[in-house]
C-alpha positions, 0 to 999 in steps of 0.5 A: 786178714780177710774176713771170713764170710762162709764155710764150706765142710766136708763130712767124712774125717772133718765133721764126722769119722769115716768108720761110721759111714765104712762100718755102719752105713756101706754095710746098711746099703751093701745088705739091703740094696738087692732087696730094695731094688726089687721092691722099690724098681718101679719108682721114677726116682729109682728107675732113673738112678738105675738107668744112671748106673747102666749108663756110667758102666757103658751098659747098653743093655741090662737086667736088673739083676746086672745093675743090682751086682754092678751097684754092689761091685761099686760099694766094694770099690767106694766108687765115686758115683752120682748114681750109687750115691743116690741109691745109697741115700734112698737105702740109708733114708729107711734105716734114720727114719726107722731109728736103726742108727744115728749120725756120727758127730764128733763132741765139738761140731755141733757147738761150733756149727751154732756158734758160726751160724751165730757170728752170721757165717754162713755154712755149707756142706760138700760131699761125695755123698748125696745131697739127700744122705748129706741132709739126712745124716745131719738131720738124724745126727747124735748132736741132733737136727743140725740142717737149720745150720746149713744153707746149702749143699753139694755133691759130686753133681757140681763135680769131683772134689779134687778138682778147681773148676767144682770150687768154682762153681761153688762159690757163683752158687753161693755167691761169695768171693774166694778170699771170704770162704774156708773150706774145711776137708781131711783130704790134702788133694780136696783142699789143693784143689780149693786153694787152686780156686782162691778159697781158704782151706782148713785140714783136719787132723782129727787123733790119732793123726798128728799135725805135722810141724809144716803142713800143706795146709793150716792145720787144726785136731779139732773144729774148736782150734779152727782160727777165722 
């Protein structure tokens, strides 16, 4: 078998439980982002986000107050946007640095991570979050700070995950060939779109999901069952 040389992850259901960014982190955001918004608008980085925003919904002209109910409306939908991404990952930044919660990290993930980093894998992380949340929820994980694992991240910016041509562009990023790289996801439709692009895949079936006798995929309960 070819030898594996990196790993590409996903978070949410593959690292870390998807309650934890449903429960803990959309709310943080959805409370706080009107408040946010109004005390923090006149910074570029915001400004732009907000522009962003207007400019996806087909705004030609907005309040703020407009952005702030579509931004909102878009958290309620778990929209896949750039723009809301961003904004979030703002919002959640105060709340790590302020101690309000850390990363969710199942048991194993940490050990793994170095013991990968240790064969001389090398680790990458791809999200629908932003590159600025990714970082910030493995830099306040309750495993700890885990970003000297990772040499790189990606986000919806290199294109919508379950699409072959955002694989693509991964791997003349990183640099590999396909065959060298697994891309480890909970969602079938991710690791469809990998396959298309010669990656190897990996499902998660974290409990109480089942492996199912023929999965689609090669399929592992856990980060410590994951065969390379």
């Amino acid at each position: 078998m070819t030898a594996i040389r990196a790993i590409v992850t996903d978070i949410e259901g593959t690292t870390s439980s998807i309650s934890f960014v449903k429960d803990v982190l959309f709310p943080y955001a959805r409370k706080r982002l009107p408040a946010f918004v109004e005390t923090h608008g006149d910074k570029p980085e915001v400004q732009h986000w907000l522009h962003e925003a207007a400019k996806e919904a087909g705004y030609v002209e907005a309040s703020r107050q407009e952005v702030i109910e579509l931004l909102l409306r878009w958290i309620d939908e778990d929209r896949k946007s750039t723009a809301l991404k961003a904004m979030q990952g703002m919002i959640w930044r105060e709340g790590y640095e302020a101690g309000e919660y850390r990363a969710h990290m199942y048991p194993e993930v940490a050990g793994r991570l170095h013991a990968w980093r240790g064969e001389g894998l090398h680790l990458y992380v791809y999200s629908s979050g932003s590159v600025p949340a990714q970082k910030l929820f493995f830099r306040y994980s309750e495993a700890g700070d885990l970003t000297p694992m990772f040499a790189g991240y990606f986000d919806t910016e290199t294109g919508p995950k379950r699409e072959q041509q955002s694989y693509e562009r991964i791997l003349e990023e990183i640099g590999e060939r396909p065959e060298h790289v697994l891309f480890l996801s909970d969602v079938a439709e991710e690791l469809d779109a990998a396959r298309a692009a010669g990656l190897r895949t990996g499902w998660l079936l974290r409990p109480p999901l089942n492996v199912p006798a023929q999965p689609k995929h090669p399929a592992y309960a856990d980060f410590d069952a994951i065969e390379l």
